[in-house]
N, C-alpha and C positions, 0 to 999 in steps of 0.2 A: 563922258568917258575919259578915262586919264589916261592917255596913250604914250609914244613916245614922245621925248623933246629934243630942240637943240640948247644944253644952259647957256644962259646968258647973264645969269649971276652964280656967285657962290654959292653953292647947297649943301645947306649945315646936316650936321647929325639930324637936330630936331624936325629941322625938314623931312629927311627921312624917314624918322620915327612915326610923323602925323602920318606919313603916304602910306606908310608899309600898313598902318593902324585900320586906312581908310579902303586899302584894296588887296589887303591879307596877306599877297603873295607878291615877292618882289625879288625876281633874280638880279643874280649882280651885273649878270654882260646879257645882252639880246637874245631873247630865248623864246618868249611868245609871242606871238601875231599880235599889234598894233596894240600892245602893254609897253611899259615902261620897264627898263631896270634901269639899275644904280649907274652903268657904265653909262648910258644916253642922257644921264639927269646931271651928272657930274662935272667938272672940269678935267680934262686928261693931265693936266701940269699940277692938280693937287694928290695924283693918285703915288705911294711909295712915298709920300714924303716924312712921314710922322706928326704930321699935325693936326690941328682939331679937324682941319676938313680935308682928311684924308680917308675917303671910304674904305680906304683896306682895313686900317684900322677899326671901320665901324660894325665891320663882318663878325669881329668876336663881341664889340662892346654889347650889341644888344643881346644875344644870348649871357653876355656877362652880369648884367642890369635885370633877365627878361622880359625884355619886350619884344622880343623875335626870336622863333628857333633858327636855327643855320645849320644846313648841311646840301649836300648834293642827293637832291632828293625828289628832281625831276630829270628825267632824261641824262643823268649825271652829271646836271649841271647844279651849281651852287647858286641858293635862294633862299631867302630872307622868308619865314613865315610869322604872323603878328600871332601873339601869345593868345587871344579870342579866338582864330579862327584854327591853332594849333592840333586841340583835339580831335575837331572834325576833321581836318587833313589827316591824322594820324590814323581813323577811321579807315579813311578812304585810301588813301596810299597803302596803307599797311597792312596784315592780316589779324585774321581774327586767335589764328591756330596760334601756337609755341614755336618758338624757331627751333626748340627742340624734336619737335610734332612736325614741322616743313622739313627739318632735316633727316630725320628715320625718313620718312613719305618720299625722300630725291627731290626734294623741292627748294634746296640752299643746302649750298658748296661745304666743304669741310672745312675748310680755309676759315668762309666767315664762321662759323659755328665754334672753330676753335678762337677766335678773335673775341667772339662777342663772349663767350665764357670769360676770358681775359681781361675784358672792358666792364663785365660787371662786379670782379672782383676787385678792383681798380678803377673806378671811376674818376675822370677824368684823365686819365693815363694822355701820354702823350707818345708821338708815333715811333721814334727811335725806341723807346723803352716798349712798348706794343710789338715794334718788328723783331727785338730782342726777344719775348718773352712767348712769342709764337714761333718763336726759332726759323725766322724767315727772312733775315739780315741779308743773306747771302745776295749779290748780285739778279742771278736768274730768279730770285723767289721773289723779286719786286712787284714785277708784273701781276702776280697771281696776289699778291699782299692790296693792291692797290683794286684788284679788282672786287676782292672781299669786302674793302673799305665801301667803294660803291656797292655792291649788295647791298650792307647792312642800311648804309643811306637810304637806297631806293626806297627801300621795306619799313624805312621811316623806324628801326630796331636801334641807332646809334644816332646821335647829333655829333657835330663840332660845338665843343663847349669853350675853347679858345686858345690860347698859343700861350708856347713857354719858348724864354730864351732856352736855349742849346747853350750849356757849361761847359767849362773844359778840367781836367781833373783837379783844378785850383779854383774851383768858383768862377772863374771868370768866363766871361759872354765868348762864344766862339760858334761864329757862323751865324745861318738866320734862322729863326724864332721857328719853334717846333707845333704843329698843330695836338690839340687835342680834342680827345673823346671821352664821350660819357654818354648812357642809355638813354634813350627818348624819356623811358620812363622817369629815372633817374631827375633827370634835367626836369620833368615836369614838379616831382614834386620839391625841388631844392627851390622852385621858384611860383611854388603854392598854386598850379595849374590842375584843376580837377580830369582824370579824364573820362572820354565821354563813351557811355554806358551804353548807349541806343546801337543799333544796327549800321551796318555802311551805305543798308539805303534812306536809312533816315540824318546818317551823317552826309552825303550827299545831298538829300534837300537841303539843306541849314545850306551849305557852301554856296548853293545854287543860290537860292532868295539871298544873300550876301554879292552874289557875287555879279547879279542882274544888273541892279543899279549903278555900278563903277567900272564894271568891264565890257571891252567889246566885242561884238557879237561872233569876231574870227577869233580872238582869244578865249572865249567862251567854250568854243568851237574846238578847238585845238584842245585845251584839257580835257574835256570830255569826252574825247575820243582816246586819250592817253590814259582814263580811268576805265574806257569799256571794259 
């Protein structure tokens, strides 16, 4: 089982890459029972730096590349998902209805509903132009903006597809780097990912028989009581 670590060498992208490949789901800071993420595998003095082995940086590359989606899409926390086991997550996290269809039903907020209208007319949008154009700029409507954001993550409806500098009205870089977004869906096909057709109880076994082998029996344990 690949559980936590303390590093004791440098851990490249590649590194990452193979692990995320090998055990599907990989938050970035401590989030499952006796899993790994990025923050326990890392070096604390490479993180913020801009360099090759700076995971912050690596949070957009692989959605950039796809080789992992990224968003906040467990518990609102941000996690790495390997492009194989993508679909079947999106199964299972996600619904099968319209967020149109959840939305008439009371079942997601107005907030995201006007968001994710926005994001798929825009894909890739990024979050000042997003807060802008859902007219939610205002100080007080952060909150309620931020919580949309989460929505659409959870429901697996929205990825982070990567970060843009923030301009200032001469071109020039001001402040720090802007997230951005674009539709699960979206994102799967710009990076030629089928998605998966079967049921969420049949996307649920696939996960399962994957997920035997490399995880352990309390992180097992924990997601699937976070999918009941």
């Amino acid at each position: 089982m690949v559980q936590e670590a303390t590093p004791a060498a440098s851990f490249t992208f590649e590194d990452a890459a193979e692990l995320v490949a090998h055990i599907g789901i990989l938050p970035l800071a401590p989030l499952i029972p006796e899993h790994p993420s990025l923050k326990s595998l890392t070096k604390e003095e490479d993180w913020h730096t801009d360099t090759e082995l700076d995971p912050w940086q690596w949070r957009v590359r692989f959605p950039g590349e796809g080789q992992a989606a990224y968003g906040k899409f467990l518990k609102k926390k941000a996690v790495l998902v390997a492009r194989e086991w993508f679909p079947y997550f999106a199964a299972v996290s996600g619904n099968a209805r319209t967020f149109k269809d959840r939305y008439n039903s009371g079942l997601a907020s107005r907030e995201a509903f006007s968001i994710l209208e926005i994001v798929e007319r825009n894909e890739g949008i990024e979050t000042r132009q997003l807060r802008a154009e859902a007219e939610m700029k205002a100080k007080e409507k952060k909150t309620a903006f931020d919580n949309a954001l989460n929505e659409l993550q959870g429901s697996v409806d929205i990825v982070i597809s990567g970060v843009r500098p923030r301009l200032n009205a001469d071109g020039a870089k001001n402040g720090w780097n802007s997230t951005s977004f674009e539709t699960a869906a979206h994102w799967m096909r710009e990076t030629g990912i089928e998605p998966f057709a079967g049921t969420r109880e049949e996307a649920a076994l696939w996960l399962k028989a994957r997920m035997e082998p490399v995880w352990s029996k309390a992180a097992m344990t924990w997601i699937h009581k976070l999918w009941a």
